[in-house]
C-alpha positions as a printed NumPy array, in Angstrom:
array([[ 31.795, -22.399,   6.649],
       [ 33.446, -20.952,   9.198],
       [ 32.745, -19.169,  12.548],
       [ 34.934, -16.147,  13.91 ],
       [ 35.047, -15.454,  17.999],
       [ 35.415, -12.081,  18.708],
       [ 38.866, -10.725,  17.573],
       [ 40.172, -12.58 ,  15.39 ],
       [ 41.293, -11.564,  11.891],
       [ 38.709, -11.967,   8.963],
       [ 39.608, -14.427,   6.147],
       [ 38.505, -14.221,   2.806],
       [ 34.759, -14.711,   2.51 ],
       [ 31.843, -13.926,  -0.155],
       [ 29.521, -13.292,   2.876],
       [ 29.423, -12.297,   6.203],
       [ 26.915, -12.932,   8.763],
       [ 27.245, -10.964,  11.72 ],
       [ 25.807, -12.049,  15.188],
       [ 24.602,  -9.872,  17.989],
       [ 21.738, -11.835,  19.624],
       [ 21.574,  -9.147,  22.762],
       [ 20.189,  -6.909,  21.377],
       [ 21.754,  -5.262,  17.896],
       [ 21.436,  -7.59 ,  15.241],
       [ 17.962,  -9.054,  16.371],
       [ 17.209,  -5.558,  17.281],
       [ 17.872,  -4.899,  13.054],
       [ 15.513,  -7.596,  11.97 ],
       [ 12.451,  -6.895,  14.106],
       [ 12.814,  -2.92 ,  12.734],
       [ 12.48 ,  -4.087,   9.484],
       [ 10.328,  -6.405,  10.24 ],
       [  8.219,  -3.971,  11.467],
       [  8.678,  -2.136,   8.122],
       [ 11.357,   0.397,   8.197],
       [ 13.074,   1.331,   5.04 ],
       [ 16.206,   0.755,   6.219],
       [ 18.517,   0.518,   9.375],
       [ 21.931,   2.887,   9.411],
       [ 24.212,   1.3  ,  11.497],
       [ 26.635,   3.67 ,  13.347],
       [ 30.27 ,   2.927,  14.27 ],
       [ 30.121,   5.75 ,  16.817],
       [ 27.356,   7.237,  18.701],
       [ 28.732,  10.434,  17.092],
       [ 28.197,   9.283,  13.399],
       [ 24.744,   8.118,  14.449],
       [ 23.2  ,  11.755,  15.415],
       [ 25.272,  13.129,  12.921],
       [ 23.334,  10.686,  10.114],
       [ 20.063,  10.964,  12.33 ],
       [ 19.634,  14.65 ,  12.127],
       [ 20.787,  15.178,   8.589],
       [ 18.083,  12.802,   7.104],
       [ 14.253,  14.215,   7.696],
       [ 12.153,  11.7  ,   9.553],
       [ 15.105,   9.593,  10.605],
       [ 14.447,   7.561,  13.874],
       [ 17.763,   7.72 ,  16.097],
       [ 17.824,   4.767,  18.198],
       [ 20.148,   2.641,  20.189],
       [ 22.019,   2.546,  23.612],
       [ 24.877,   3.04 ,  25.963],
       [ 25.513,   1.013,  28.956],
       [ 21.88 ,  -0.911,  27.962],
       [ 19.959,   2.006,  27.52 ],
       [ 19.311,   4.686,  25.365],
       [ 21.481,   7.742,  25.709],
       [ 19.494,  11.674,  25.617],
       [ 17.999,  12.596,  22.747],
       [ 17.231,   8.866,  21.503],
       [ 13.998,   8.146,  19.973],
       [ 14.357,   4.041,  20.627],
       [ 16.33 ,   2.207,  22.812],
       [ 17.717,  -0.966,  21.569],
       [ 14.698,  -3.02 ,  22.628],
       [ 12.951,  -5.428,  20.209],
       [ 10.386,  -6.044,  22.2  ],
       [  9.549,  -2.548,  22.17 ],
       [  9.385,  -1.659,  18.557],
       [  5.906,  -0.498,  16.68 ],
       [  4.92 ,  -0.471,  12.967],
       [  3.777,   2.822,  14.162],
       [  6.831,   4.168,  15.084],
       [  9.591,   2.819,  13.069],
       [  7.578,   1.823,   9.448],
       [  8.484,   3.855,   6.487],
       [ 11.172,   5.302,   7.696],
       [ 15.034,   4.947,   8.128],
       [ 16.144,   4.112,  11.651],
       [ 19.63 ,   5.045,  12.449],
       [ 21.315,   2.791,  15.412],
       [ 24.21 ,   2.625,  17.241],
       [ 24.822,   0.015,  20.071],
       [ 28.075,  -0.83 ,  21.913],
       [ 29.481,  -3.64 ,  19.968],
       [ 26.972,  -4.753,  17.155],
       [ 26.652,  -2.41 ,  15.194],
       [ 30.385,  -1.425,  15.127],
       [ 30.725,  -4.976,  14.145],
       [ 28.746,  -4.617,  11.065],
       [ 30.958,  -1.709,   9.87 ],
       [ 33.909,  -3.782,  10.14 ],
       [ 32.66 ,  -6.849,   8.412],
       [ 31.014,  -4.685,   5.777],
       [ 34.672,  -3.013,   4.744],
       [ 35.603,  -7.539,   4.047],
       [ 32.785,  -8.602,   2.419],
       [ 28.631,  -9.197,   1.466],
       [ 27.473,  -8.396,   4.937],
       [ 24.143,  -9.444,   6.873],
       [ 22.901,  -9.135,  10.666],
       [ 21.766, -12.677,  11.801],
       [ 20.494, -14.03 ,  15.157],
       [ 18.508, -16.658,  16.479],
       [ 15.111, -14.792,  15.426],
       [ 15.973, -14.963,  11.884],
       [ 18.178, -17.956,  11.414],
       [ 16.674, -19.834,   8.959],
       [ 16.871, -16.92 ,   6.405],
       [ 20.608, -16.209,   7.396],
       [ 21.419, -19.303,   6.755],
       [ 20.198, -19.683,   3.5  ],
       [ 21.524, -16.474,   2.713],
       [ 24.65 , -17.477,   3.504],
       [ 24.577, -21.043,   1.49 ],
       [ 24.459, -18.978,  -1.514],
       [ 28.166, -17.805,  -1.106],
       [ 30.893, -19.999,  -1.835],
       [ 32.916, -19.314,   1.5  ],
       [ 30.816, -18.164,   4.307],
       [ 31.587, -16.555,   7.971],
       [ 29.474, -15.995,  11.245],
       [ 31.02 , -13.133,  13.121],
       [ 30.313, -13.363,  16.773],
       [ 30.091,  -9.633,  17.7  ],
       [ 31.193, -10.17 ,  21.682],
       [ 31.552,  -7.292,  23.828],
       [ 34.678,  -5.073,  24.602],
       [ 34.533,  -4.009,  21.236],
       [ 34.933,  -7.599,  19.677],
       [ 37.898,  -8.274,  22.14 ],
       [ 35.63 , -10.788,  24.44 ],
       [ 33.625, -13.56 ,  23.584],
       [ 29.665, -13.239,  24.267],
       [ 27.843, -17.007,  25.11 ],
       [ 24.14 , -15.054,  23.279],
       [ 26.657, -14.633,  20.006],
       [ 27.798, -18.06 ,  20.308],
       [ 24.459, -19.65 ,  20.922],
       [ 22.732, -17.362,  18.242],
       [ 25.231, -18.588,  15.034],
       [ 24.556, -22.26 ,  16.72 ],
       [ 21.449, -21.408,  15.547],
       [ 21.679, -20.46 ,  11.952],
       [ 24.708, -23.471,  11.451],
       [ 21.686, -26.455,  12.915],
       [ 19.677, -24.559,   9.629],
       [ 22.624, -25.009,   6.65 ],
       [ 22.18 , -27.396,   4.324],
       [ 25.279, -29.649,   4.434],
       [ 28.241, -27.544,   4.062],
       [ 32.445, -28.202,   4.815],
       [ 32.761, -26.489,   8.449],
       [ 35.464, -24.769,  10.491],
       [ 35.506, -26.486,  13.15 ],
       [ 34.073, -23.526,  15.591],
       [ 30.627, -24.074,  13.593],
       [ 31.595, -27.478,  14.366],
       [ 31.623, -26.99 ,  17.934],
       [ 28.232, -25.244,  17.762],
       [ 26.848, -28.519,  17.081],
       [ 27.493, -30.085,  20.232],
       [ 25.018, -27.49 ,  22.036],
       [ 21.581, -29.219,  23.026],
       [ 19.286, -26.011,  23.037],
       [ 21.436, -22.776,  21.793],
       [ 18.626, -20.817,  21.897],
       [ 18.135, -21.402,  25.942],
       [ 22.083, -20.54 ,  26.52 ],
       [ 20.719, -16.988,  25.364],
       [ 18.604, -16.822,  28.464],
       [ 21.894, -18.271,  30.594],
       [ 24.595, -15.761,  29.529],
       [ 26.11 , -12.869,  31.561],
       [ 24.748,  -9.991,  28.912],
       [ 20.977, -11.733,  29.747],
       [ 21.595, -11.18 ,  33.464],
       [ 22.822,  -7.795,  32.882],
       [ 19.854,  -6.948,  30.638],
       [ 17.49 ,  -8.406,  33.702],
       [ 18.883,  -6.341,  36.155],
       [ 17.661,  -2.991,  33.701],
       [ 14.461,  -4.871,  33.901],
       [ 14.695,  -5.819,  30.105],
       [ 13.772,  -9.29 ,  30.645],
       [ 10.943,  -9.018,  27.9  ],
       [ 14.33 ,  -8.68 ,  24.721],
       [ 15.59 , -11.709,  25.912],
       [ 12.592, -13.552,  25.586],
       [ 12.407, -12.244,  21.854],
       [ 16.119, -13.221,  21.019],
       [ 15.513, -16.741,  21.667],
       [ 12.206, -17.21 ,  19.157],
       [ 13.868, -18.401,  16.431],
       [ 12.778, -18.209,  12.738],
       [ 10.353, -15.729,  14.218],
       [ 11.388, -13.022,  11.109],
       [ 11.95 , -14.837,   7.523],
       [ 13.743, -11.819,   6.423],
       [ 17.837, -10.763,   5.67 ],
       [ 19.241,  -7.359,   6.655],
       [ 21.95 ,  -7.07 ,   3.962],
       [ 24.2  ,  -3.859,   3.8  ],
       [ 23.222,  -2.658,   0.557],
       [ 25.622,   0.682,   1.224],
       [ 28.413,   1.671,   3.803],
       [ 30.573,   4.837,   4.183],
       [ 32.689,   6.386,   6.949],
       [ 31.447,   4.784,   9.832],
       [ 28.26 ,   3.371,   8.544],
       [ 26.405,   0.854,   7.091],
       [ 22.786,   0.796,   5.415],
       [ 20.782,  -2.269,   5.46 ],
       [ 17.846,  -3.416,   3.854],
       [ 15.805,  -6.196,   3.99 ],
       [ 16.18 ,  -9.282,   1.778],
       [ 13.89 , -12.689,   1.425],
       [ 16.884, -15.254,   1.18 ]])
């Protein structure tokens, strides 16, 4: 078991759990939660109204600089998403860094969005691969490290059964209360300042989703995932 900070090369791995606790990957598992078909994840905010508006009913949702860019359906808000709005249908999303993550990690390997608010699942999703990886998203593209990502695969490592660990999931042992350092990053205080207090608050319930996004298929620039009970 082994846990990747943002930018480093992938090693070999039969799955892949990628963390984006503010907002993308917890942002995945509440809109299936919430009983969407599926979630496209976009590379590019290009590829992501390209997908949106060649699939009939498609939800486009996701943002830019926090919010949702023109033309958006959603934003990137878990606290804001509705059965009513999002169930029975595919959502396509883009966000800054998650959800470019997932494309990369899919192109290596079994791929699934984790976070705090569905750790328990993730983890025993990943205990059913031999060699196992937590990708911290981070931000600048995967170039800086995020304290949410950290604190979010602290979360799903406290839930494996007893596993040989790298010694970053190691490290994420040491931390107290991960799910509080959520709250205390800088990507929290930026998200307060929009006055989007209310997705923090739902990034640090953990085990509030038993469910798996898994990417079930991925082409140029995009990923599909689906849920999974683990």
């Amino acid at each position: 078991m082994l846990l990747l900070p943002p930018g480093t090369r992938w090693p070999e791995a039969d799955r892949l759990a990628v963390v984006d606790a503010l907002r993308a990957t917890t942002m995945i598992a509440m809109l299936l939660h919430r009983g969407a078909r599926s979630v496209i994840a976009a590379a590019e905010e290009r590829i992501a109204r390209r997908l949106a508006a060649g699939q009939a009913g498609a939800v486009l949702a996701g943002e830019v600089g926090g919010l949702p860019p023109p033309g958006f359906d959603l934003g990137n808000s878990p606290s804001a998403v509705s059965a009513e709005a999002v169930a029975g249908r595919d959502v396509v999303l883009f966000t800054t860094n998650g959800t470019r993550a997932l494309c990369s990690a899919a192109a290596q390997g079994q791929t699934a969005a984790a976070a705090a608010v569905n750790a328990s699942a993730a983890a025993r999703w990943l205990a059913n691969g031999n060699r196992a990886v937590i990708v911290c998203a981070g931000e600048a593209r995967g170039t800086s490290f995020a304290l949410e990502d950290f604190a979010g695969a602290a979360c799903i490592v406290a839930r494996l059964p007893r596993l040989r660990l790298g010694d970053g999931a190691l490290l994420t042992q040491q931390l107290a209360d991960p799910a509080a350092l959520i709250s205390a990053s800088r990507h929290a205080e930026e998200l307060r300042r929009l006055e989007l207090s209310a997705d923090i608050a739902v990034a640090q319930q953990v085990d509030l989703i038993d469910l798996v996004p898994v990417v079930v298929e991925r082409g140029d620039g995009w990923v599909r995932l689906e849920a999974t009970r683990a």
